[in-house]
C-alpha positions as CSV (number, residue, x, y, z in Angstrom):
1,X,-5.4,29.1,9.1
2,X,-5.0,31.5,6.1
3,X,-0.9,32.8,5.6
4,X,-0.9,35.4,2.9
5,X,2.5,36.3,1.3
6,X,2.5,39.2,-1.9
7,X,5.5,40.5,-3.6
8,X,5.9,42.1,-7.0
9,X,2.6,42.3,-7.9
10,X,1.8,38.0,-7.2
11,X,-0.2,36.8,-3.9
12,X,-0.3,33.7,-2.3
13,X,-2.7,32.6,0.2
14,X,-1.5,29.5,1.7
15,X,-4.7,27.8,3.5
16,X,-4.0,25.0,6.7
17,X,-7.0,23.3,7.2
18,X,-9.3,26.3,6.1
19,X,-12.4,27.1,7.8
20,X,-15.8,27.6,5.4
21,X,-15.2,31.3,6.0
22,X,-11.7,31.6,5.0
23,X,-12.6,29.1,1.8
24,X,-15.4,31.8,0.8
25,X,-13.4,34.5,1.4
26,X,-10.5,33.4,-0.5
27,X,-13.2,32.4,-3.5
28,X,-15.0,35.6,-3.1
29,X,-11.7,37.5,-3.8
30,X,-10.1,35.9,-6.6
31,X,-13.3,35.5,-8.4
32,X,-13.0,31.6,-8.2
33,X,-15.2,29.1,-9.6
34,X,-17.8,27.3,-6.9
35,X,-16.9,24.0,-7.9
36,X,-13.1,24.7,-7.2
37,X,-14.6,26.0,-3.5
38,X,-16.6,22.5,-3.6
39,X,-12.8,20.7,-3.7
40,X,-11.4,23.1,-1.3
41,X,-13.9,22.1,1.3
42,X,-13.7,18.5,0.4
43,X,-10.6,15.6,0.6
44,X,-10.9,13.6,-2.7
45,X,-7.1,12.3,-2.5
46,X,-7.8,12.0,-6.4
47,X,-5.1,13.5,-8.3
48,X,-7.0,15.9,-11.0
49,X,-6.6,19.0,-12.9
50,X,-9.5,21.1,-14.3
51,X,-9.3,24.3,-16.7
52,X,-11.7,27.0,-15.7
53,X,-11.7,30.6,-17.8
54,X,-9.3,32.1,-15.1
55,X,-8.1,29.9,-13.3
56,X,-6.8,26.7,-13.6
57,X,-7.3,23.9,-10.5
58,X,-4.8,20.9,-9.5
59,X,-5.0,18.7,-6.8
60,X,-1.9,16.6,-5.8
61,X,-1.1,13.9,-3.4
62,X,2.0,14.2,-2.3
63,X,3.9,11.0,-0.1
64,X,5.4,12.0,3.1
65,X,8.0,10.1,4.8
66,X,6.8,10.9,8.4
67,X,7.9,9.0,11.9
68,X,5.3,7.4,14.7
69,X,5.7,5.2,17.4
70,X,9.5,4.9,16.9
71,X,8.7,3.9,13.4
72,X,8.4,5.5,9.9
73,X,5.5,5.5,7.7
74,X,4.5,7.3,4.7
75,X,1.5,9.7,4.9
76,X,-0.5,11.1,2.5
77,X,-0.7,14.8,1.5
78,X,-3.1,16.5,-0.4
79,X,-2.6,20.1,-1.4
80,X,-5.0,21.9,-3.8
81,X,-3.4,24.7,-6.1
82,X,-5.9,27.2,-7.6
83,X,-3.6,29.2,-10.1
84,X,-4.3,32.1,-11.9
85,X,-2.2,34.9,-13.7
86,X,-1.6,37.0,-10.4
87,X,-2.4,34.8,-7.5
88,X,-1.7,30.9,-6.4
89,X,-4.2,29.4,-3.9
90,X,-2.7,26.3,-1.7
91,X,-5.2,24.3,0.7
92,X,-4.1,21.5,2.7
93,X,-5.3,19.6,5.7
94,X,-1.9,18.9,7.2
95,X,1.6,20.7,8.0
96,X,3.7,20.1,4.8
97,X,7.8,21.6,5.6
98,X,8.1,21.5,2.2
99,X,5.6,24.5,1.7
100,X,6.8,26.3,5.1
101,X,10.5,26.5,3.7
102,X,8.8,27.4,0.3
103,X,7.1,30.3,2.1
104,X,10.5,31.6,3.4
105,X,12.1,31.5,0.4
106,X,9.5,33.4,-1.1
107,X,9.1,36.1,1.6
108,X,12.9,36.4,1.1
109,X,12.0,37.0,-3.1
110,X,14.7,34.5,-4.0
111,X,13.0,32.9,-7.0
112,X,11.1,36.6,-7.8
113,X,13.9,38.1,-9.3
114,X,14.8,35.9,-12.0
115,X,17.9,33.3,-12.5
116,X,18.1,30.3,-14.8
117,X,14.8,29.9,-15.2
118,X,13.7,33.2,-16.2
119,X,12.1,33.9,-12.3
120,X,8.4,34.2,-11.5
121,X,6.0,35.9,-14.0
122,X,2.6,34.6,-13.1
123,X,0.8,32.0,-10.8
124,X,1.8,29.3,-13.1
125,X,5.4,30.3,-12.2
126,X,4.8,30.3,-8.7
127,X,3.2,26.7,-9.0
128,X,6.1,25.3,-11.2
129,X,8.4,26.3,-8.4
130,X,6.3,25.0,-5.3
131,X,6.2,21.9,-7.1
132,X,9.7,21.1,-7.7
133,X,10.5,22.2,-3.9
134,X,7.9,19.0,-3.0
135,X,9.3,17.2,-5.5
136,X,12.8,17.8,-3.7
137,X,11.1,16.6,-0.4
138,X,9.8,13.2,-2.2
139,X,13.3,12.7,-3.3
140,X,15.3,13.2,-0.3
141,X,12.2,11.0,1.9
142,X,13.5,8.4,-1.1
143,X,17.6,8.6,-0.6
144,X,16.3,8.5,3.6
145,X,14.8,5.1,2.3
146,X,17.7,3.6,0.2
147,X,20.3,5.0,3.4
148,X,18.2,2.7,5.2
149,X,18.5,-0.2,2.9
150,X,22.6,0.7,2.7
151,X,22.3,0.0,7.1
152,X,19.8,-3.3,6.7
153,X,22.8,-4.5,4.0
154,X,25.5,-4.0,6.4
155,X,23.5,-5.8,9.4
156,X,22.6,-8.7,6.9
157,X,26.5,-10.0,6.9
158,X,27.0,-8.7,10.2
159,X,24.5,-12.2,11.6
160,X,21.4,-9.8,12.3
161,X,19.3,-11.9,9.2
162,X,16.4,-12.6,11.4
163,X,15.6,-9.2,12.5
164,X,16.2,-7.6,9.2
165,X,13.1,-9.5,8.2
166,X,11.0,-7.6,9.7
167,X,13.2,-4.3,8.7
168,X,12.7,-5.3,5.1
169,X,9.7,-6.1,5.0
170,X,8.7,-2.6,6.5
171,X,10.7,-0.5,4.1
172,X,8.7,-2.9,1.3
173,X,6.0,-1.4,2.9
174,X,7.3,2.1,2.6
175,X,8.0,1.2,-1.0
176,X,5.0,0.2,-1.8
177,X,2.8,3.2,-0.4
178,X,5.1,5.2,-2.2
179,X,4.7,4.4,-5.4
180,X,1.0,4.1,-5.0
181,X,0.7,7.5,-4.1
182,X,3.2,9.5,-6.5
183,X,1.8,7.3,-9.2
184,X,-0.8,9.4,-10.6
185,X,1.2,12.2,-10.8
186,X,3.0,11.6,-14.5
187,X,-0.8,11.6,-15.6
188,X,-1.4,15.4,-14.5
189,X,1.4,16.5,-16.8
190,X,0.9,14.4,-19.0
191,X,-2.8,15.5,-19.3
192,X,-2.0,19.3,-18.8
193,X,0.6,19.0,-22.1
194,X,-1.7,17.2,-24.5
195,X,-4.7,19.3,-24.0
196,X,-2.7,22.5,-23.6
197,X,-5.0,22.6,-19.8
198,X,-3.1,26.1,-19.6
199,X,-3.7,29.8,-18.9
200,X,-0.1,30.8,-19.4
201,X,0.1,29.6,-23.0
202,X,2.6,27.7,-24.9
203,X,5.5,29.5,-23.0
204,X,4.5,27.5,-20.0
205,X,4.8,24.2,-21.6
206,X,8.4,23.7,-21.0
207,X,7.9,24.1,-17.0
208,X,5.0,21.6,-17.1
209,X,7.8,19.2,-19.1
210,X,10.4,19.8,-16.5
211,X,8.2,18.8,-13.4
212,X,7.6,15.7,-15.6
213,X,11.1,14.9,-15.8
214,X,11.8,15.3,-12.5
215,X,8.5,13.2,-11.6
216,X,10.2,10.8,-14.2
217,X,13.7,10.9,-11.7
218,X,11.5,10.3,-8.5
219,X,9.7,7.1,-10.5
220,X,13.3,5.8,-11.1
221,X,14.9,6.5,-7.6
222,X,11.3,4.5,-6.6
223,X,12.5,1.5,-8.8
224,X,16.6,1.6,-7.7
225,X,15.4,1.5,-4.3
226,X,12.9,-1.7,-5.0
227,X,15.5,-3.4,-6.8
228,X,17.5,-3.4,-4.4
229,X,15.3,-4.4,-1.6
230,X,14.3,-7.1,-4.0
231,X,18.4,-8.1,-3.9
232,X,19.1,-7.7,-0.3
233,X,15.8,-9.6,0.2
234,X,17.3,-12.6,-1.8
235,X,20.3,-12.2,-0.1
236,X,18.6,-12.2,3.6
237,X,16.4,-15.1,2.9
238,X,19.5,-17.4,1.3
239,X,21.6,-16.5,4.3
240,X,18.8,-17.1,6.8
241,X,17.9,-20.5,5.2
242,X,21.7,-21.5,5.3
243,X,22.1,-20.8,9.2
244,X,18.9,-22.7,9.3
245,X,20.2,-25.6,7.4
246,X,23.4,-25.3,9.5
247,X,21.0,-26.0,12.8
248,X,19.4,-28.8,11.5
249,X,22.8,-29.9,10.2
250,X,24.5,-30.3,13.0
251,X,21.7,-30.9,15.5
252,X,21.1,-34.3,13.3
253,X,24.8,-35.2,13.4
254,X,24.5,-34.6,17.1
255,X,21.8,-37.3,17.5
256,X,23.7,-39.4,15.3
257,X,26.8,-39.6,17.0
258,X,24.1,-40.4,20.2
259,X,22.5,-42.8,19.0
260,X,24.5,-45.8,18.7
261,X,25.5,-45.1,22.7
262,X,22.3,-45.3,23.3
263,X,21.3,-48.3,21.9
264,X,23.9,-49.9,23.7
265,X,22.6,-48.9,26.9
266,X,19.2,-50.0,25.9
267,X,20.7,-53.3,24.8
268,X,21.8,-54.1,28.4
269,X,18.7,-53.3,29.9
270,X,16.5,-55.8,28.7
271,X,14.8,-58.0,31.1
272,X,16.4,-61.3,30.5
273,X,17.5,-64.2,32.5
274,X,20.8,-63.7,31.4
275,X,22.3,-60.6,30.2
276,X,26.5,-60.2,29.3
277,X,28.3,-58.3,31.9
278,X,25.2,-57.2,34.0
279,X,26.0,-58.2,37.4
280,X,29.9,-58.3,37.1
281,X,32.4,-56.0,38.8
282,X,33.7,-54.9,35.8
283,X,30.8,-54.9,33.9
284,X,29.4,-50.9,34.1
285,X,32.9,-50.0,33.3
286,X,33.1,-52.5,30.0
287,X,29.8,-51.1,28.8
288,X,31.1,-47.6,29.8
289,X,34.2,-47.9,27.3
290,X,32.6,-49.9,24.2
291,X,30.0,-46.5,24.5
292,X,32.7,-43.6,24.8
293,X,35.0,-46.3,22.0
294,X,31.9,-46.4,19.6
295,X,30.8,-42.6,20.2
296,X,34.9,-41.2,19.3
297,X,35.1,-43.7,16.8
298,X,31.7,-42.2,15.1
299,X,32.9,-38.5,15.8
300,X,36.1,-39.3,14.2
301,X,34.4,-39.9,11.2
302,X,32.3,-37.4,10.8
303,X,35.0,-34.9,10.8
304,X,36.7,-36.7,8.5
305,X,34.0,-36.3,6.1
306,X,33.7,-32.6,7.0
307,X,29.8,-33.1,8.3
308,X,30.8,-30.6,11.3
């Protein structure tokens, strides 16, 4: 599907799992080199950026924080930006909000008209914002993460340790794919400000240094939140192993106050010729007594030592 937005002398053709047609049609326009059409057609999930003598190409994976089954997952997006001084070129093979409300804020000319940041002048412009609205995406999926953290915390001293296991271990997981994916991105600008991999010249620079910065915020939101899984895991595992120590604890102390009452009835029941009490009226009610005596006095002591 090909959306094409234009205002104020910029286009953007915003391409949702192109067809071949709509890829050649889009390169055939704008004058595009064929091996940026070969990337358009293909899914490398390989951050990159290559310099061509009109355009400039960037390909960015971008974590999403997406739910299936009842639980959450993070998904992989890749989005393609061909940029050039009048036109930005977006291909992706999934739905991405982030661009959709990008799209309305553009057809609205909100960001066209200048503010703080001077407004949009060129493709690279356009790019610089589209970029910051994914990186506002990336950091709200992360404060989504670290709300969930906040709830698994509350459950922890609440006596849910055993199913917050599980919990934690899945956000770790979350975590983890993450940081894997969003990664590669400090390289792009990184490598886009050393070697000056620009069409816009130096006045550009400064852009390319904020969306590293605020790469540079998700990276440390990405750490907060793993510290303090690492904590709460801590936490979780010393409180679980305590209850469990507890069980053991008191299921030992249980069999210990036992045993002695049972050795007593085992006592009696040896096959002798003459055995104490056995065969007495009053003998089951003797034996009886010294059992229930030893078993209180035994108790008695326990709790005196504070074992229960």
């Amino acid at each position: 599907m090909t959306t094409t937005r234009s205002a104020r002398g910029l286009t953007w053709i915003d391409l949702e799992a192109p067809s071949e047609q709509e890829i050649a049609a889009v390169i055939q326009r704008f004058g595009i080199n064929p091996l940026v059409g070969e990337e358009l057609r293909s899914s490398s999930s390989l951050a990159k950026v290559s310099l061509f003598k009109r355009h400039l190409f960037v390909a960015l994976t971008v974590p999403v924080r997406v739910k299936a089954g009842g639980a959450y997952a993070i998904g992989n997006r890749e989005i393609d930006f061909v940029i050039g001084d009048d036109f930005l070129v977006t291909s992706r093979a999934d739905t991405v909000e982030q661009l959709e409300n990008f799209g309305k804020i553009f057809e609205a000319n909100a960001i066209l008209s200048g503010g703080a940041e001077g407004g949009i002048e060129h493709g690279g412009h356009l790019f610089y914002y589209l970029v910051m609205k994914l990186y506002v995406g990336m950091v709200e999926d992360l404060e989504n993460i670290k709300d969930d953290l906040l709830d698994a915390e509350s459950r922890i001293f609440t006596g849910d340790e055993r199913r917050m296991v599980a919990a934690l271990s899945k956000l770790s997981r979350e975590l983890i794919d993450f940081r894997q994916t969003a990664r590669v991105h400090r390289d792009i600008w990184t490598e886009m400000l050393e070697e000056d991999k620009s069409l816009f010249g130096s006045g550009f620079k400064p852009y390319i240094g904020r969306l590293g910065d605020e790469f540079d915020r998700i990276h440390e939101l990405i750490a907060n939140c793993r510290e303090l899984l690492t904590d709460l895991r801590e936490t979780n595992d010393s409180l679980l192993n305590t209850k469990q120590n507890d069980i053991i604890r008191t299921l030992t102390v249980i069999n210990f106050i036992f045993i002695p009452a049972t050795f007593i009835a085992a006592l009696f029941t040896i096959p002798a010729s003459y055995v104490p009490l056995i065969g007495t009226d009053a003998g089951w009610t003797v034996i009886l007594l010294v059992m229930v005596a030893i078993t209180v006095v035994i108790w008695a002591f326990i709790k005196r030592k504070g074992w229960l």
